[in-house]
MIMI-159132 format. One record per residue (C-alpha): residue in one letter; x, y, z. Coordinates in steps of 0.25 Angstrom, whole numbers, padded with zeros to 4 digits, always signed. Layout:
REM residues N
AXYZ;...
***
This chain:
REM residues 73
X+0438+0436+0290;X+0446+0425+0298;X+0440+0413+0299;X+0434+0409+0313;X+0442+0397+0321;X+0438+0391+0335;X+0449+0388+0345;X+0452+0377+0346;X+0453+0369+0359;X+0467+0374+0364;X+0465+0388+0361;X+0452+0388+0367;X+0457+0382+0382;X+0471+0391+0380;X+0461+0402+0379;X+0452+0399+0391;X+0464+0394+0401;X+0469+0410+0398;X+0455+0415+0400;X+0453+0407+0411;X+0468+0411+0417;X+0466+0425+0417;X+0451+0424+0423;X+0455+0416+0433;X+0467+0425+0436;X+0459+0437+0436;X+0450+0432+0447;X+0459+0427+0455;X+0467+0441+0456;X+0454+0446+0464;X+0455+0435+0476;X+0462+0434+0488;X+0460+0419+0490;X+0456+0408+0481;X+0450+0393+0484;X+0453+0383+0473;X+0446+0369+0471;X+0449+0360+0462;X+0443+0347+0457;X+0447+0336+0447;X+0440+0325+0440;X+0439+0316+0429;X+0428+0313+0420;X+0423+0299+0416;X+0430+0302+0402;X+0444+0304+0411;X+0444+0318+0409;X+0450+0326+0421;X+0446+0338+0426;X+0448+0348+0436;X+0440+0359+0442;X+0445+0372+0448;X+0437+0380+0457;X+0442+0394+0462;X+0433+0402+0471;X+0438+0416+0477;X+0431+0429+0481;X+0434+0442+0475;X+0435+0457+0481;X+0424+0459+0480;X+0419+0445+0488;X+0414+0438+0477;X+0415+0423+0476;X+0421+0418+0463;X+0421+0403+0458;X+0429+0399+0447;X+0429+0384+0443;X+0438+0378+0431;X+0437+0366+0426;X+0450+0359+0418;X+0451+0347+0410;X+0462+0339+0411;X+0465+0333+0398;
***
């Protein structure tokens, strides 16, 4: 039996920008118009951030909100 080994910490974001990618991708293929927000800041620490927020509504009229938040190292 092979023996069990976390990801480490690029394998992990690697893994979760694809996850993320294709997601956001297939939800987006079901609106007509998107509105994008963004919004950036820096901790006390000097760590930068920025949030992206992206609301659309589907066929079938339902409102979707989507918020990412990306540190910038």
């Amino acid at each position: 039996m092979d023996e069990y080994k976390p990801m480490d910490t690029k394998q992990r974001e690697k893994c979760h920008k694809a996850e993320t990618k294709s997601n956001v991708s297939a939800l987006l293929k079901q609106a007509d118009y998107v509105a994008l927000t963004t919004y950036t800041w820096t901790s006390d620490a000097h760590d930068s951030y920025m949030s992206l927020t992206c609301l659309f509504v589907d066929k079938s009229c339902s409102v979707n909100t989507n918020v990412y938040i990306v540190h910038f190292d």
